[in-house]
ROTOR-491732 format. One record per residue (C-alpha): x negated, y negated, z negated. Coordinates in nm, 4 decimals, padded with zeros to 6 digits, m for minus. Example, Ala and Ser with C-alpha at 12.3 -4.5 7.8 and 13.67 -1.06 7.14 Angstrom:
BEGIN
+----------+----------+----------+
:        u :        v :        w :
+----------+----------+----------+
: m01.2300 :  00.4500 : m00.7800 :
: m01.3670 :  00.1060 : m00.7140 :
+----------+----------+----------+
This chain:
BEGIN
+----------+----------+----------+
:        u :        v :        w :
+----------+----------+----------+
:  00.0000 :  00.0000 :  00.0000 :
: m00.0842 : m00.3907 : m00.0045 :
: m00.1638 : m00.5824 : m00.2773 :
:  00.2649 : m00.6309 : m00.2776 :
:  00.3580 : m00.3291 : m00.3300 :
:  00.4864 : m00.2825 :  00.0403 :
:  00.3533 : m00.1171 :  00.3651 :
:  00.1600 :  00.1517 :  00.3771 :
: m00.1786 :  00.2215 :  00.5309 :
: m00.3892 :  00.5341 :  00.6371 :
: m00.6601 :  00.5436 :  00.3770 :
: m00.8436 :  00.8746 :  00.4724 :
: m00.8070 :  01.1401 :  00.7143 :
: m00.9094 :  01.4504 :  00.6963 :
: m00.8583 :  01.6224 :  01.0384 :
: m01.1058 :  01.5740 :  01.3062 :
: m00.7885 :  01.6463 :  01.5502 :
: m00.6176 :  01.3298 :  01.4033 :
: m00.9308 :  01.0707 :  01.4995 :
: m00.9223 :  01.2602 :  01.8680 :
: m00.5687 :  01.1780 :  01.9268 :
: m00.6674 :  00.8057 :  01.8324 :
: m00.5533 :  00.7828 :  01.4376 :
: m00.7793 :  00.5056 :  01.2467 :
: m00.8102 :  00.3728 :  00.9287 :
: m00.6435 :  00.1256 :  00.7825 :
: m00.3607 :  00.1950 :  01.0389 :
: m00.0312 :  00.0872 :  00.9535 :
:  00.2757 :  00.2823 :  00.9909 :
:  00.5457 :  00.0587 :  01.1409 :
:  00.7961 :  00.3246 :  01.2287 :
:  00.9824 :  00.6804 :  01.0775 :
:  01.1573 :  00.8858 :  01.3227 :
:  01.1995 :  00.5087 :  01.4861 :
:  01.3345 :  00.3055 :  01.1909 :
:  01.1466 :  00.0224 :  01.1318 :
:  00.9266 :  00.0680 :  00.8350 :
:  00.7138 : m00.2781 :  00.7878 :
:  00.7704 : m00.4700 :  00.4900 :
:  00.9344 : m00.2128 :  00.2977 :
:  00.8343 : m00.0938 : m00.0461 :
:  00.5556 :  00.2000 : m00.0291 :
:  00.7847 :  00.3946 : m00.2609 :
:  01.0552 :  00.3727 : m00.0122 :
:  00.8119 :  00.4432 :  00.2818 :
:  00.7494 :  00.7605 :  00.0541 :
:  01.1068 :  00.8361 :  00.0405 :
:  01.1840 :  00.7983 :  00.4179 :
:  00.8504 :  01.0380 :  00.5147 :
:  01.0071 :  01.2820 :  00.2480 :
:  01.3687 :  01.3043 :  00.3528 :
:  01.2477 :  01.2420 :  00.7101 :
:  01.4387 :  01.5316 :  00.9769 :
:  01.1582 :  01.7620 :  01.1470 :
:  00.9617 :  01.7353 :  01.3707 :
:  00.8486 :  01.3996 :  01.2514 :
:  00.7489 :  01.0945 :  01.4919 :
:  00.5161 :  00.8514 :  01.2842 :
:  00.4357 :  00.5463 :  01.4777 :
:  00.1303 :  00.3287 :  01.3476 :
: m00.0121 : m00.0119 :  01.4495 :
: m00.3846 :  00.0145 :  01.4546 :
: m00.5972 : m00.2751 :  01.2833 :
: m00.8918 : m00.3920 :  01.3503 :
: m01.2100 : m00.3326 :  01.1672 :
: m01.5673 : m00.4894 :  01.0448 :
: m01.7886 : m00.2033 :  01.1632 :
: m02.0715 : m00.2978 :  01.3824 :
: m02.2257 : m00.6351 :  01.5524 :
: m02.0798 : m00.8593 :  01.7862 :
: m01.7429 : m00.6814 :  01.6922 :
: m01.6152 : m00.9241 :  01.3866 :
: m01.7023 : m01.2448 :  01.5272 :
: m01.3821 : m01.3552 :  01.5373 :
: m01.3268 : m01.2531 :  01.1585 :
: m01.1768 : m01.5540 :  00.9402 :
: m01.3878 : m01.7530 :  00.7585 :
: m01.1987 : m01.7296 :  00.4822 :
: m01.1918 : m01.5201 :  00.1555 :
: m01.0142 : m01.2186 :  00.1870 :
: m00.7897 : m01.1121 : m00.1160 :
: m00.7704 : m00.7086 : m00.0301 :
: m01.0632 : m00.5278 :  00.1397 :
: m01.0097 : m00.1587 :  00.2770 :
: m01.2946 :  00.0752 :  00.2275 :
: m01.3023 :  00.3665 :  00.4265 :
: m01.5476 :  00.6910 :  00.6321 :
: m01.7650 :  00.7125 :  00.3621 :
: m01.9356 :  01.0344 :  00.3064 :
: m01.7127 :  01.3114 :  00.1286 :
: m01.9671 :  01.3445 : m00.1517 :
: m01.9002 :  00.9793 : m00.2273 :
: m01.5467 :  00.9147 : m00.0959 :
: m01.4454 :  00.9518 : m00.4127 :
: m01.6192 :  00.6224 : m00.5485 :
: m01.6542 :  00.4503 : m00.2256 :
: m01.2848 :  00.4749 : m00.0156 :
: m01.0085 :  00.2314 : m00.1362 :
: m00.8706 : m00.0714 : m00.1662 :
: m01.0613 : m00.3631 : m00.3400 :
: m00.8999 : m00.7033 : m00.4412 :
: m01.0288 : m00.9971 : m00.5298 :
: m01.1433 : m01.1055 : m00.9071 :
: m00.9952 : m01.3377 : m01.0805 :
: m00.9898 : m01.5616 : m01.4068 :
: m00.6130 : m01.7435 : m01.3787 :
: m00.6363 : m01.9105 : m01.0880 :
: m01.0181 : m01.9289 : m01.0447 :
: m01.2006 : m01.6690 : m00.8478 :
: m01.4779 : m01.4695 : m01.0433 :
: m01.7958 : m01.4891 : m00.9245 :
: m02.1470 : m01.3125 : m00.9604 :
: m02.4199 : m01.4551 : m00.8449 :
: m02.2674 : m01.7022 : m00.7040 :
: m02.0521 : m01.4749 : m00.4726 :
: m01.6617 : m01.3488 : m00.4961 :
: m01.6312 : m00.9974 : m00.6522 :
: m01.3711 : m00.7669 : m00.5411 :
: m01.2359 : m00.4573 : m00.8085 :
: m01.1781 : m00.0912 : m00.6717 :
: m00.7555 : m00.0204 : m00.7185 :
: m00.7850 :  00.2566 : m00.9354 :
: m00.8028 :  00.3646 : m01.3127 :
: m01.2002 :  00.3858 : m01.4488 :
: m01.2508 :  00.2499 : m01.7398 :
: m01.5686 :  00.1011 : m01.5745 :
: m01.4360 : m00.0469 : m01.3008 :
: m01.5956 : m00.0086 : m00.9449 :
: m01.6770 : m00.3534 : m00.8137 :
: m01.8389 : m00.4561 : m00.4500 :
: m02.1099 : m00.7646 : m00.5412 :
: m02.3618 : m00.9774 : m00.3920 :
: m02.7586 : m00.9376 : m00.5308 :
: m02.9753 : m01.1860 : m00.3725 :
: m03.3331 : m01.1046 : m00.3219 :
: m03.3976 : m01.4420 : m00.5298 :
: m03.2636 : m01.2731 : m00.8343 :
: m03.5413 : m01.1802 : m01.1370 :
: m03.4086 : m00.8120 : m01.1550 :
: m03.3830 : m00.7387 : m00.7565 :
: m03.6613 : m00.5470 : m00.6648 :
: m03.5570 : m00.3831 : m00.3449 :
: m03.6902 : m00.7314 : m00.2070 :
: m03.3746 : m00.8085 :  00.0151 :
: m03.0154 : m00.9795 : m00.0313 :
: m02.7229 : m00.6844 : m00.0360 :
: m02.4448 : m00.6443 : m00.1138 :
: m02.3256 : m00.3674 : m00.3591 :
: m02.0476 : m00.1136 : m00.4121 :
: m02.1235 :  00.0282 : m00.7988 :
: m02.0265 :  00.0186 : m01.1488 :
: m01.9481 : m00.2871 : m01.3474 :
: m02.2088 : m00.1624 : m01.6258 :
: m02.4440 : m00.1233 : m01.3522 :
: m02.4004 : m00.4950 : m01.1878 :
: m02.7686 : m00.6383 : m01.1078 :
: m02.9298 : m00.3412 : m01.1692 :
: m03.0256 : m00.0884 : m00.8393 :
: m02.7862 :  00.2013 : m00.9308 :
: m02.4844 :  00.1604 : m00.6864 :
: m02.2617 :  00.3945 : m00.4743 :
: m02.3177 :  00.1759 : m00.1647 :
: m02.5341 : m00.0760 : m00.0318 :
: m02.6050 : m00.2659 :  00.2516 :
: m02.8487 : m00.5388 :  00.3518 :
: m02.6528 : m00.9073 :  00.4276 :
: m02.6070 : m01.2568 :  00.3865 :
: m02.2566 : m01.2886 :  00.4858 :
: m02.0600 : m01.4346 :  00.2459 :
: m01.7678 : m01.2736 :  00.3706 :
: m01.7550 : m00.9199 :  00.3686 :
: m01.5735 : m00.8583 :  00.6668 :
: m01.8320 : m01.0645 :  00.8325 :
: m02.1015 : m00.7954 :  00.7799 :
: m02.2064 : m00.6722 :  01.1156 :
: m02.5089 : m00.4076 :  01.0246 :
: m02.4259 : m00.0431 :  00.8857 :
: m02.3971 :  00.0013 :  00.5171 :
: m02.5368 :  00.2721 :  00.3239 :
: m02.4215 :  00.5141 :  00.0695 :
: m02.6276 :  00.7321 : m00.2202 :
: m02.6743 :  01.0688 : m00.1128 :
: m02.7412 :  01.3076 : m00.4561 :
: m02.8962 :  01.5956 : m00.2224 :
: m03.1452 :  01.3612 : m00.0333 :
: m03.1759 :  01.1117 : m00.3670 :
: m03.1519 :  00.8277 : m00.1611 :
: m02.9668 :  00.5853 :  00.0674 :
: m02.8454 :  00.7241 :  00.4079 :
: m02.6642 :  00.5166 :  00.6698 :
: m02.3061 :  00.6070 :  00.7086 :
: m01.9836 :  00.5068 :  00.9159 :
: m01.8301 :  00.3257 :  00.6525 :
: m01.5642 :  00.0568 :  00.7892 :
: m01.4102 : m00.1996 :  00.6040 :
: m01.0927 : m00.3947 :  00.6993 :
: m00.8560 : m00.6966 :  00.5468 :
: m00.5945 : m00.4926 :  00.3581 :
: m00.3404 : m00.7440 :  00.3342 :
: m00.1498 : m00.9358 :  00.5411 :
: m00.1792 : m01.3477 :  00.4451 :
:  00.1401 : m01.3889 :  00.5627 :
:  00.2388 : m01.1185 :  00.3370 :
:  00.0886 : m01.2458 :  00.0301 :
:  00.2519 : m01.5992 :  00.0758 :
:  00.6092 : m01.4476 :  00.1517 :
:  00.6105 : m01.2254 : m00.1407 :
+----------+----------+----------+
């Protein structure tokens, strides 16, 4: 779902047969058996995919992602409140894959080093949060700006789940391949992970 409580969203997929017929992530499903399903609660998405008469005809509306260079250029500037994670590695999908939304204090957006902070949806007790490290800071010593996917506890410190080597401000700007902590190899391998605005402005304003 959105950050509203509505819509729903392909998150993960987990048959190769699915991404050959064209499936993405991040896709929205717009239609049930042809009844229009955009802007309705996820619950009652749930409901309609439940009760729904077989064979089934989902129909989704494909996004578009942040995933390689030249291909987010067009990306707005500005901050995004929901960020979709997704096609990290199964050994880490579990701490990498979701939705993250943005930090806040009230009405003030949180901020670590000087950069917006986005929390993983989920229920950890220490929360999962994407961060910016600048190479400037006293504790960096992988000698490069990145930014960060780990645990709060772990903020400016090396251990994270993710990492990948950027400037951008915006994440959705980032336009080189991120990489994710492989236990077997004990280090950081480059993956396909893709990362997309979760939410709908228009959305957020309406509701």
């Amino acid at each position: 779902m959105d950050t509203t409580g509505r819509n729903a969203y392909v998150s993960s997929i987990q048959k190769q047969e699915n991404l050959q017929k064209g499936l993405k992530l991040a896709a929205q499903i717009i239609k049930i058996n042809g009844h229009n399903a955009k802007q309705k609660k996820h619950g009652e998405i749930l409901e309609l995919i439940k009760k729904a008469t077989l064979p089934m005809m989902l129909t989704f509306q494909p996004r578009s992602f942040a995933t390689g260079a030249g291909e987010n250029e067009n990306k707005s500037s500005e901050t995004p409140v929901s960020l979709l994670f997704g096609g990290a590695p199964e050994s880490a999908r579990n701490r990498v894959d979701g939705i993250f939304t943005l930090c806040k204090d009230g009405d003030e957006e949180k901020k670590i080093n000087g950069r917006n902070i986005w929390q993983r949806v989920d229920e950890e007790s220490d929360p999962i949060i994407l961060w910016y490290w600048p190479e400037t800071h006293d504790n960096n010593s992988m000698k490069t700006s990145v930014w960060m996917i780990s645990r709060g506890s772990q903020i400016n410190t090396q251990n994270a789940y993710a990492c990948v080597a950027d400037t951008s401000e915006n994440p959705l700007q980032i336009n080189v391949a991120w990489k994710v902590f492989n236990k077997e190899a004990r280090n950081f391998l480059e993956c396909k992970l893709n990362i997309c605005d979760a939410v709908d402005a228009d959305s957020v304003q309406k509701y």
